[in-house]
N, C-alpha and C positions, 0 to 999 in steps of 0.2 A: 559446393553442394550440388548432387544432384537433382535432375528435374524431377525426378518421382519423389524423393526427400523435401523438394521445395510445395512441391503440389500438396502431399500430405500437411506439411508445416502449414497451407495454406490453409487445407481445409478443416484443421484444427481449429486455426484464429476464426474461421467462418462458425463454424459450432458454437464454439465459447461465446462469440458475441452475438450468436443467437439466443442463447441462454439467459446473458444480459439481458440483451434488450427485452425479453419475453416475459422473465424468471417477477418482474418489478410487480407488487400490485398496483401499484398506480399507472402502469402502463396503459395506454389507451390505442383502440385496436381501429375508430373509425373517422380519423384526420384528412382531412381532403389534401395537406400540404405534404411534399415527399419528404424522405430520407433517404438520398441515394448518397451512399462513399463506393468510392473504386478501389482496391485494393487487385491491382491486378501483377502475380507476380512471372507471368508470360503472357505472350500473345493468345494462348487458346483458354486463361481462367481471368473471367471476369466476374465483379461482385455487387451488388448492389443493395440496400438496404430500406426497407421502409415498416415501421411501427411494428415491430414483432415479425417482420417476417424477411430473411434473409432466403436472398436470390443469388448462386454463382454456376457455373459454368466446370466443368472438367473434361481432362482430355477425351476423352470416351466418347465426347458427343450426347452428354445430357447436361441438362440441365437442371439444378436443386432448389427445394424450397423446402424451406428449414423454417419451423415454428417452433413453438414451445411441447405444443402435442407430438411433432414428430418429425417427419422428415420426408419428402415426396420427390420423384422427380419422372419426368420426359426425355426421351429423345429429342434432339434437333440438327436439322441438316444444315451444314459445313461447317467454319471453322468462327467459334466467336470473337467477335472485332470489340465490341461494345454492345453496355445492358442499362436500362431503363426501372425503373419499379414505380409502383403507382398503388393504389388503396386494393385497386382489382384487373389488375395487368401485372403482367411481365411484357416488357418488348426486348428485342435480342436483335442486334447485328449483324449479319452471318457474312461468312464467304464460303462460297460452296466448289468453288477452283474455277467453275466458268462463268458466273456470273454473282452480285453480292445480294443477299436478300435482307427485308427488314420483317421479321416475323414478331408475333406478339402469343399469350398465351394467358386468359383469363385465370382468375383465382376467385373462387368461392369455395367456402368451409375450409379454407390453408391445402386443395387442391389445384394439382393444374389441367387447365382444360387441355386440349387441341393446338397442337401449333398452327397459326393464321397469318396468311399474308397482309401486311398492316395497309400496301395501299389497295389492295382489292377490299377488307373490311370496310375502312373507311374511304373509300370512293374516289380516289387522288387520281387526277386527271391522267390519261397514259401521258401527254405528252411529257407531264414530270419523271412520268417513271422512265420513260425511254432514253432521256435526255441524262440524265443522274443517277440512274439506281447503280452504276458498277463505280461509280465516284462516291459512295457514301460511306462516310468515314467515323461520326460523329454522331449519337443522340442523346437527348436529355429530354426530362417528363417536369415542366411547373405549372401548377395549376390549371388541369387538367388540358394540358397544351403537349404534343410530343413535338420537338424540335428537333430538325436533321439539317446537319449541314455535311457538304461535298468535296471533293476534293480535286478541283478539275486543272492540268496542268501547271501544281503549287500552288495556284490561286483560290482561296474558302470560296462555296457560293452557298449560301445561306438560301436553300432554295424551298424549304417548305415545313409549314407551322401548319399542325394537325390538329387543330378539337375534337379528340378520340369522345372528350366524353359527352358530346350534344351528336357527335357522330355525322359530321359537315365536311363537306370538302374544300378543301382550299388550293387553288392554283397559282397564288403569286411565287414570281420568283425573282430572285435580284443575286448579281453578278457583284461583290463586293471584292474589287481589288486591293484589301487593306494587309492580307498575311494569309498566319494560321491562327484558325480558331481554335484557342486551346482551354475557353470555357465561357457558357453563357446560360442566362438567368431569364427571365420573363416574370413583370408583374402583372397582379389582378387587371382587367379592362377597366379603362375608365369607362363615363355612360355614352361617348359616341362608338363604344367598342372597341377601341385601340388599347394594344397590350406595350407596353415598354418594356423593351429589352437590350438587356447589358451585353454585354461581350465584351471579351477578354481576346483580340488577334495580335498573336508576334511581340506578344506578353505589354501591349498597349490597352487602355480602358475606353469603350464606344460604348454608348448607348443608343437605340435607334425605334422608333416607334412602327407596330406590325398591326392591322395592317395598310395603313396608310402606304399611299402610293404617289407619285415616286419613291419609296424609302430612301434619303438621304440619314448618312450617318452625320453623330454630334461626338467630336471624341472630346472627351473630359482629361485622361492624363496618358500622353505617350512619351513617359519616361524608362517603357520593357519592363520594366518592374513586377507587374501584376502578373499572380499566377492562377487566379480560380475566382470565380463571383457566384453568388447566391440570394436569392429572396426569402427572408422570415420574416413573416407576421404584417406584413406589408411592407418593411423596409428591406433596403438591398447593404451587402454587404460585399465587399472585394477582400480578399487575401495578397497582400503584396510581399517583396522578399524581403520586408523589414516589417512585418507586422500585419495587424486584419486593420480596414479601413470601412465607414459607414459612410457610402455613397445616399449625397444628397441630390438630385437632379445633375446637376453637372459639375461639382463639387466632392468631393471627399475628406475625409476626418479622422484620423487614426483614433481609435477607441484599446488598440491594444500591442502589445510587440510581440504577441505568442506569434510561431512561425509556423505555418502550412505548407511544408513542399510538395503538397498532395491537392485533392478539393476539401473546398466548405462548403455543407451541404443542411439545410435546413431540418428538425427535431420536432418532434412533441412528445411530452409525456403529460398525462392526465391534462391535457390542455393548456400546458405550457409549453411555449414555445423553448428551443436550444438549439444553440448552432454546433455543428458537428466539424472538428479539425482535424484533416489527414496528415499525418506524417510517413513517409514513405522511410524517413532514415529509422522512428523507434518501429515502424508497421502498426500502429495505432492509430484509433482514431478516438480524439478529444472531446469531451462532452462541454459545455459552457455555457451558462443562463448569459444576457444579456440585458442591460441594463444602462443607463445615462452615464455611469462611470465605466461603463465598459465592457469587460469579458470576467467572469467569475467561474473559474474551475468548478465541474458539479460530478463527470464522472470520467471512466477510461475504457473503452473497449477493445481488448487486444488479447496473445494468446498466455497472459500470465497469469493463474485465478489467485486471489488474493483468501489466504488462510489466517483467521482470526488466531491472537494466541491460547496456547494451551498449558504454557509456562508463566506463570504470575507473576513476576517478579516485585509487583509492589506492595499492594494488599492494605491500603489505607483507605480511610473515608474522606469523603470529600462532601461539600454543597456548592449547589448552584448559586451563583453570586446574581444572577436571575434568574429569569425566563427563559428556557435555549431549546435545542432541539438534539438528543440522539442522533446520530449517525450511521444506514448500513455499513461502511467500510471509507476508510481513510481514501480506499480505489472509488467508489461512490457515495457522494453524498447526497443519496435518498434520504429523507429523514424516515425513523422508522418510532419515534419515542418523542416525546413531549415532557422537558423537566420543567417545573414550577422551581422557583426561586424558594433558595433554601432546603429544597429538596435532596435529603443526603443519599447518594450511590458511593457503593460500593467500587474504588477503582480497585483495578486487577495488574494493570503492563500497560507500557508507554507503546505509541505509535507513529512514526513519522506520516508526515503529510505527501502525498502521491503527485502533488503540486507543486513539490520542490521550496513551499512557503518553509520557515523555520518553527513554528509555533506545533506541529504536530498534535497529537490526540492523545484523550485517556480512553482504555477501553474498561469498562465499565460493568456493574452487572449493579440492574436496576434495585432489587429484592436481595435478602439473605437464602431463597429458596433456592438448593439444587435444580430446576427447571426454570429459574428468573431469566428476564431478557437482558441479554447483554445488547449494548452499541457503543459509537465509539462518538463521546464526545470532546469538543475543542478544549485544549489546557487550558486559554484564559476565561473560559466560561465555569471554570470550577477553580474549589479555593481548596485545597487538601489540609484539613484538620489536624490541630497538635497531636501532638502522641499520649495519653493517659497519663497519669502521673502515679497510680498506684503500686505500679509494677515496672523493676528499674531491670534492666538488660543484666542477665545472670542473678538473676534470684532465684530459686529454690521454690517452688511452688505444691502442693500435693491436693489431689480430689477432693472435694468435702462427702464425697459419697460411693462408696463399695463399684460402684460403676460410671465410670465417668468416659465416652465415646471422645478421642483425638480423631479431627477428622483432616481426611485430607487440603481442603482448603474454609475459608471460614465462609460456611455456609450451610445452612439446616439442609440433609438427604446427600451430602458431600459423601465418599467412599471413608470408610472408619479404618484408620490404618494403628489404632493400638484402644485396648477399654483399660483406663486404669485405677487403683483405690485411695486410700489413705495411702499406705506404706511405698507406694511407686512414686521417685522423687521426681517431679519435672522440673527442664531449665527453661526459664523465660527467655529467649531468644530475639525477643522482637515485639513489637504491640503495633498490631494492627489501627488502632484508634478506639476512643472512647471521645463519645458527645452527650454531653450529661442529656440534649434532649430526645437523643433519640435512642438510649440505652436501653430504656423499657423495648424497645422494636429491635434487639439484637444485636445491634452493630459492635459490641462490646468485645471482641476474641482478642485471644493473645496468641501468638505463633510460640507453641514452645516445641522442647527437644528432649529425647529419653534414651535409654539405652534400655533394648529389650533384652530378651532371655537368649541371644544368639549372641551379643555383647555387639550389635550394628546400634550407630543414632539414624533414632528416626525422627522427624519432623512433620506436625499436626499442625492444628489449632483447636482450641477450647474456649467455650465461651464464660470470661472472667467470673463470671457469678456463682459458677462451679468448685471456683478455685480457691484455697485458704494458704496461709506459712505452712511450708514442710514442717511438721513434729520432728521429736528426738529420737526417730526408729530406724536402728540398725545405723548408727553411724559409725563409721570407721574412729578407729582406736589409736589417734596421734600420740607421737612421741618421740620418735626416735629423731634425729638431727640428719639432715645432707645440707650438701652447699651447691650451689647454682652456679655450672660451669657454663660460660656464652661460649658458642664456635668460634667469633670472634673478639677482639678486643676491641671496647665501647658498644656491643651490638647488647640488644637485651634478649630476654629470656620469654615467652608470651606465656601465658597460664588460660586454656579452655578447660571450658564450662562442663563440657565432655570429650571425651576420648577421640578427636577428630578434629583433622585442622583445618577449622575453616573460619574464615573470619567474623563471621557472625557469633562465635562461641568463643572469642577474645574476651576473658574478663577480667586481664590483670596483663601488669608485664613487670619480670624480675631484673635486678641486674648482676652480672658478674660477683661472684662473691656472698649473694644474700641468704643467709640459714632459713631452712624451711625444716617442717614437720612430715617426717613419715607417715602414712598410715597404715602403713605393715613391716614387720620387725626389720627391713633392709630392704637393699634394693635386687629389685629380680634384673638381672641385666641380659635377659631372656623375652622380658617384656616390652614391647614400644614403649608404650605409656607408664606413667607413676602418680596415682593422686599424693598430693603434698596439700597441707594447711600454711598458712601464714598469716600474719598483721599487714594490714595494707596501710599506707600513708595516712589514713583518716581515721583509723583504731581499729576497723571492721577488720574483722577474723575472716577469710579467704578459704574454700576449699574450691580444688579445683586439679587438671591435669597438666604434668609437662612431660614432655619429650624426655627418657630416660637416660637415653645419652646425654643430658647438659642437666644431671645431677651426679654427685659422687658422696661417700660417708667420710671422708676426710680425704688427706691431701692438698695440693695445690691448685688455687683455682687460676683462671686464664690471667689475669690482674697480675696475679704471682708468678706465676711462669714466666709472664712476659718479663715482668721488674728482674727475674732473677735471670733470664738470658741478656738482658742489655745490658746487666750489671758485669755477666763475663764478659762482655764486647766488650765493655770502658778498659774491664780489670787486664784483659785481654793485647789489649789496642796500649794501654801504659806500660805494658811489659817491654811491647817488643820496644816505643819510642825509647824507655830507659837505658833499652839494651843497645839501641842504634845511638844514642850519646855517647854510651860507653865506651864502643869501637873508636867511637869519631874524637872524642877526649885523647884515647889511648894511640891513636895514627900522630896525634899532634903532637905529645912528647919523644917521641921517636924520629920525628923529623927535624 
């Protein structure tokens, strides 16, 4: 791929998951806690995220911020290393080819202000700047903290923690000869003011308290394993190569085996806290409530938008077996609906689970109303309803009134795709459900099938209480006899409901040999199809269509054919043995 294809590709996934994250009502726009993910897929585009408002970088030399309203961006000088985000900052990395800068850029109204030099704003000592600024490699934003660290002859130096937003300068610095730092976290102050902070160097786990002095590190687990740490809601979290782990003081806990080859980065929505999981292998980033058991999949932000279906294939009723909740999308589970137990919806199509669980979704439509709310609730939170018993698969059904609206799917302001009378036959095809208690409120359709005036089957639904037994009008005129040839031998013969093979309109099946009833003086053998009558196994009288080629008005059927080719094989096969004794009789008296 190339770089301008990958840059695009890139700045796709950045849009869409501005959208997410924006697009939610529940979204909350004023969280003091970040949401930074990196998704950086070269050196000069990096990403960052915080509650509605996406921050990256492109080759060009600006830099984006992407909301929901729109879209804004800046110029910035040199090339971007690393990006920060914050409730009302941007800070940016730079390298400029002769020296590296740490610049920042206010947001108010989903604006960006002024590119600003972050240690001239907030006041950082020269001697820091003098000593570090062309070694800085590394920053990150926690609670209200900008953290930088350096990169001086391979060795990290953790040289300086910014309270951008009390607006204080800070001069400690400390020489930490442990690696590379390749992720660190800061919690809230306790009340002598000290921040604890995690770090992740040479993929070992330290904690170290700022800003106490000497800073001595405590390391908790240097087994290289850990690749990224994070602080939500006051607790810390580490992502290691086998799973996410809940760091206790100097202790850890595996809570989950989802895998991060990327960071985990702290969430909120409507004041709920989520931890956020990068994967660099799908280029996604994970959404996950949090909880004493663990990590609970909630959403997906990446560059695939997920399309609700528009093909139904189920079309039954169901109830709540309790209390649950709707779902925007198998890809997020926002809740967006509220079911009461017992509560019967309308299911429409199955959906898998975006979580890889097995249990997947129904997608749903709340009301019988063309403009009802669909979502997509859990399979084992709904019970799906028997089938009606009034009306059996291939019955013959007709309007009880001069006008009767087939609609496209069973639901009142659905598109009408035939109006039909008494005299128009329908085939029952299917039944959607009947629940004697909520029949008065609609739920009641039946999926049938017709043949219009173009001789195509079309397929509706009507709702049952419209619907009576077809009368005795215009039926075709049985009589004459054919016999039911199979293509092969032992195969049977299928008999639909209408003139089209599908299996939903399977309402018999004949075998080799069986006498049926014409309903037209012979057979057109011009025509596909042929309706035929018969007696079925249980007494019932049978109309219905077969394949024209596997009938004929006499002769042999496949049965016979076959009996009477094996019969010459046998008659065939004893000829010649007779004949080959013969010889063999007749060599021996000669000899």
């Amino acid at each position: 791929m190339s770089f301008s294809s990958f840059l695009i590709a890139a700045v796709s996934l950045f849009a869409v998951a501005a959208a997410l994250l924006c697009c939610s009502p529940f979204a909350a726009y004023a969280q003091t806690d970040d949401a930074e993910i990196k998704i950086s897929p070269d050196e000069t585009s990096v990403y960052a995220a915080y509650d509605g408002h996406i921050a990256y970088t492109t080759k060009d030399g600006k830099l984006h911020l992407s909301t929901f309203a729109g879209s804004v961006s800046q110029n910035f000088s040199g090339t971007a290393l690393d990006i920060a985000i914050c409730e009302n900052a941007v800070f940016l990395l730079t390298d400029t080819g002769e020296t590296k800068k740490l610049i920042s850029f206010d947001i108010e109204d989903g604006t960006l202000g002024k590119e600003q030099d972050v240690f001239e704003k907030f006041a950082v000592s020269d001697t820091l700047f003098s000593e570090f600024v062309n070694y800085m490699d590394a920053i990150a934003v926690s609670d209200g903290m900008l953290t930088v660290s350096a990169l001086d002859a391979d060795v990290y130096s953790w040289f300086c923690s910014i309270p951008f937003a009390a607006q204080a300068s800070s001069s400690l610095s400390v020489n930490l000869d442990l690696g590379t730092i390749d992720s660190m976290t800061a919690t809230s102050a306790d009340q002598n003011g000290n921040y604890s902070i995690f770090a992740i160097l040479s993929g070992n786990l330290y904690s170290f308290v700022y800003p106490a002095s000497p800073i001595s590190d405590q390391p908790i687990d240097e087994t290289g394993k850990w690749l990224s740490v994070a602080t939500l809601d006051g607790d810390v979290y580490a992502a290691a190569t086998d799973g996410i782990y809940r760091v206790d003081g100097t202790s850890v806990s595996k809570i989950s085996d989802e895998i991060a080859d990327g960071d985990i980065r702290p969430y909120y929505e409507d004041d709920v806290p989520y931890l956020l999981v990068q994967s660099r292998e799908e280029n996604n980033v994970t959404q996950f409530s949090v909880s004493d058991d663990g990590l609970e999949y909630y959403s997906v932000f990446d560059n695939i938008v997920y399309a609700a279906p528009t093909e139904y294939d189920i079309l039954t009723v169901a109830k709540a077996a309790s209390d649950t909740q709707g779902f925007y999308s198998p890809k997020n589970l926002r809740p967006v609906a509220s079911i009461s137990a017992e509560d019967a919806v309308l299911v429409l199509a199955e959906a898998s689970a975006n979580d890889s669980s097995d249990e997947g979704y129904y997608f749903v439509r709340l009301d019988d109303s063309a403009d009802g709310e669909t979502c997509y609730v859990k399979k084992s939170d709904l019970t799906l309803l028997p089938r009606g018993e009034g009306w059996s698969h291939g019955k013959y059904a007709a309007a009880l009134t001069s006008s009767v609206q087939v609609l496209q799917y069973p639901f009142l302001g659905s598109t009408v795709v035939a109006t039909v009378g008494p005299r128009d036959a329908l085939i029952v095809s299917g039944d959607v459900g009947t629940d004697g208690e909520t029949a008065a409120e609609g739920w009641n359709w039946l999926k049938v099938s017709l043949m219009n005036s173009d001789g195509d089957v079309v397929d509706g639904y009507v709702d049952e209480r419209v619907l009576g037994p077809y009368g005795p009008y215009n039926l075709p005129s049985f009589g004459k006899d054919a016999v039911v040839n199979a293509d092969k031998l032992g195969e049977g013969v299928n008999v639909y409901s209408l003139p089209e093979e599908r299996d939903d309109l399977i309402i018999g099946t004949l075998s080799d040999g069986d006498v049926v009833e014409l309903a037209q003086d012979g057979i057109n053998v011009d025509e596909e199809w042929t309706m035929i009558n018969y007696r079925a196994e249980d007494g019932v009288e049978v109309a219905g269509y077969v394949k024209t080629a596997c009938l004929s008005e006499g002769g042999l059927t496949t049965m016979q054919i076959t009996l009477i080719v094996v019969a010459c094989i046998i008659a065939a096969v004893t000829i010649v043995v007779v004949i080959i004794i013969a010889k063999k009789r007749k060599r021996e008296r000669y000899e």
